[in-house]
C-alpha positions in Angstrom: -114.7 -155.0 33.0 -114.5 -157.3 35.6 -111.5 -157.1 38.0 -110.2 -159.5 40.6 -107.8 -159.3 43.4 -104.6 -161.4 42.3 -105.1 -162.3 39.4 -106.4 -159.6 36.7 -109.4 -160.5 34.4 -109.9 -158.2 31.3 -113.3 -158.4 29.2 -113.2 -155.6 27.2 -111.1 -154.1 24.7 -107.4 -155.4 25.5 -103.7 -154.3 24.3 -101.6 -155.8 22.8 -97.5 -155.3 24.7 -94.6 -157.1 24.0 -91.8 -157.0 26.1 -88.2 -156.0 24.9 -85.1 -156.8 28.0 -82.1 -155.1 26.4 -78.9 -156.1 27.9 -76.2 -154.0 27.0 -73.7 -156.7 28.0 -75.9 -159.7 26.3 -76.2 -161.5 29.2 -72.6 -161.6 29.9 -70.3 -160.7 32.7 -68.1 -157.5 32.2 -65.0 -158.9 33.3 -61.9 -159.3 30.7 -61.9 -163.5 29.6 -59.9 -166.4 31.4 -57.6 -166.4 29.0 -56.0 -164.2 26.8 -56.9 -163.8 23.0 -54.6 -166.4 21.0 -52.3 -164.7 18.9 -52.2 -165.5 15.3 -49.2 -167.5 13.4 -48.2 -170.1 11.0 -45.6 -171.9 12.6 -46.3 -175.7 11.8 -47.6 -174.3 7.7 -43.4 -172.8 8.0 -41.6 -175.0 5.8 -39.4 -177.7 7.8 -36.1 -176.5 6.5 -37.2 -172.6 7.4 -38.4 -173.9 10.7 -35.1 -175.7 11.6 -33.4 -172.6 10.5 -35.4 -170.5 12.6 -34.4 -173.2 15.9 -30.6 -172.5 14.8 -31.2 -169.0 14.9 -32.8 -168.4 18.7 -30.5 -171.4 19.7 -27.8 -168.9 18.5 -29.3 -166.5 20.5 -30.5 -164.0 17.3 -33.0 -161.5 18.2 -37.2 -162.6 17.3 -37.2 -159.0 15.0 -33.6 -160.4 13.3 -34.9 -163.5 12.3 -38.3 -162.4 11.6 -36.5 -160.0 8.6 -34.0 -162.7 7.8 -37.0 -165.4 7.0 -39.8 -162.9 6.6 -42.0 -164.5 9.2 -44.3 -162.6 11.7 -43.0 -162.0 14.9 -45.9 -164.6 16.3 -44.9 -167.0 14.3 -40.8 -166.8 15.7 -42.5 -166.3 18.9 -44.7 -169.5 18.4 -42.1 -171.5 17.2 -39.1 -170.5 20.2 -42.4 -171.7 22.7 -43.5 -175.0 20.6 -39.6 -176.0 20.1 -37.9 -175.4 23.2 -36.4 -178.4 23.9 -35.0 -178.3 20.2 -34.0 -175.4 20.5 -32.0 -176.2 24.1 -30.4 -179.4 22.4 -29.1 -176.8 19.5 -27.5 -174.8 21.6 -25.5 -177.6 23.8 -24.7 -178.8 20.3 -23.5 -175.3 19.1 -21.7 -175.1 22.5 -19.9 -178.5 22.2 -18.8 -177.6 18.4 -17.4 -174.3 19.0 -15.5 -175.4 22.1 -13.8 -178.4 20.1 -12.8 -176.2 17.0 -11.7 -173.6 20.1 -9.3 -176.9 21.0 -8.3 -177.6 17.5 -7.5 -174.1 16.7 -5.4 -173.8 19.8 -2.9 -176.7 19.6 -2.7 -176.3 15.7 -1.3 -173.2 16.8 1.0 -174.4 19.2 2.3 -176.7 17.2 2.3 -174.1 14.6 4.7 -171.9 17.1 6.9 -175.0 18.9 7.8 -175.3 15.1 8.8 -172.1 14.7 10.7 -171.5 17.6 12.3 -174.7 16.6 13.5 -172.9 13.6 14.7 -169.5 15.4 17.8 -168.3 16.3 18.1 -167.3 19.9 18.3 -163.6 19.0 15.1 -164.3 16.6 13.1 -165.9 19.9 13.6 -162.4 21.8 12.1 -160.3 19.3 9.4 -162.3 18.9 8.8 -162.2 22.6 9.2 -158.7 22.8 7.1 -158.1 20.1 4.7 -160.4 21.9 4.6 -159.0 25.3 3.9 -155.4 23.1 1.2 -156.9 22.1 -0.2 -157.8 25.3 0.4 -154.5 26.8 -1.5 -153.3 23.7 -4.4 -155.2 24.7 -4.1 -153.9 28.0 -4.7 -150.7 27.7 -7.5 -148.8 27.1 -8.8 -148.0 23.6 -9.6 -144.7 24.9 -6.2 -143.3 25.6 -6.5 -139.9 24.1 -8.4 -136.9 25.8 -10.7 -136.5 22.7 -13.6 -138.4 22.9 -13.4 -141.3 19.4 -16.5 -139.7 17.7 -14.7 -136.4 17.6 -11.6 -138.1 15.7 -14.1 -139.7 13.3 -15.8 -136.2 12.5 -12.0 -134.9 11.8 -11.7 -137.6 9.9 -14.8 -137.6 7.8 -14.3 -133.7 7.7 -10.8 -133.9 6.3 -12.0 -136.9 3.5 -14.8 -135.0 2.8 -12.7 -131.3 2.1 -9.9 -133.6 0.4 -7.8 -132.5 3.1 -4.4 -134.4 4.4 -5.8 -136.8 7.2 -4.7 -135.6 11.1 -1.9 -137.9 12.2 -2.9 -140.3 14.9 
């Protein structure tokens, strides 16, 4: 065997090694991605009509797990679509907006006409009980729902008690 400094010279019998690196990461850094993993939807294979359904709905301001039973989507694929049609869905609601405030408009001076017609038709006597009825009214509104000491789920167990027993029903 002849051996030399720096360099090593075998002559005899020699071995065959092979040299394995195992990287448990694979040569990779062990920090998360840049971005996050994209989530999985069908939102342009959603039929057009569903899909403009499903702008009319988060326009209306429905909840993503609402819709997502009402058109039996994923909730990716509502969530894909509110991202992808925003603007749509932006427009939809200032056109919801301006439609309900003009039948709002329509509503209300059909009904004042409705009432200058028939106050036009009353007797004097016939104006005041319609006025006091009115202003009953409002202090109905006023008040509070709860008014009584009992809490309402307690009248609606005597209630459901009573139906249930065939008893008479507790007076209000």
């Amino acid at each position: 065997m002849i051996v030399t400094r720096g360099f090593c010279v075998s002559l005899g019998p020699s071995v065959s090694v092979r040299v394995n690196i195992i990287q448990s990461d694979n040569g990779q850094t062990l920090s998360p991605p840049d971005r996050p993993k994209p989530r999985r939807h069908n939102a342009k294979r959603c039929p057009l009509d569903e899909r403009h359904a499903i702008v009319l709905a988060l326009a209306n301001h429905d909840s993503v797990e609402s819709i997502r039973r009402t058109y039996h989507k994923s909730r990716h694929t509502v969530l894909a679509i509110r991202q992808q049609y925003a603007q749509e869905i932006e427009e939809a609601q200032k056109l919801i907006r301006m439609v309900v405030e003009t039948k709002y408009l329509d509503a209300q001076s059909k009904a004042i006409a409705l009432m200058e017609q028939k106050m036009a038709a009353c007797s004097p006597i016939q104006l005041m009980k319609i006025c006091d009825w009115l202003t009953d009214k409002a202090l109905k509104l006023e008040t509070s729902v709860q008014a009584s000491p009992y809490p309402l789920s307690i009248k609606l167990a005597a209630l459901r008690r009573a139906k249930r027993n065939g008893l008479p029903l507790p007076s209000p």
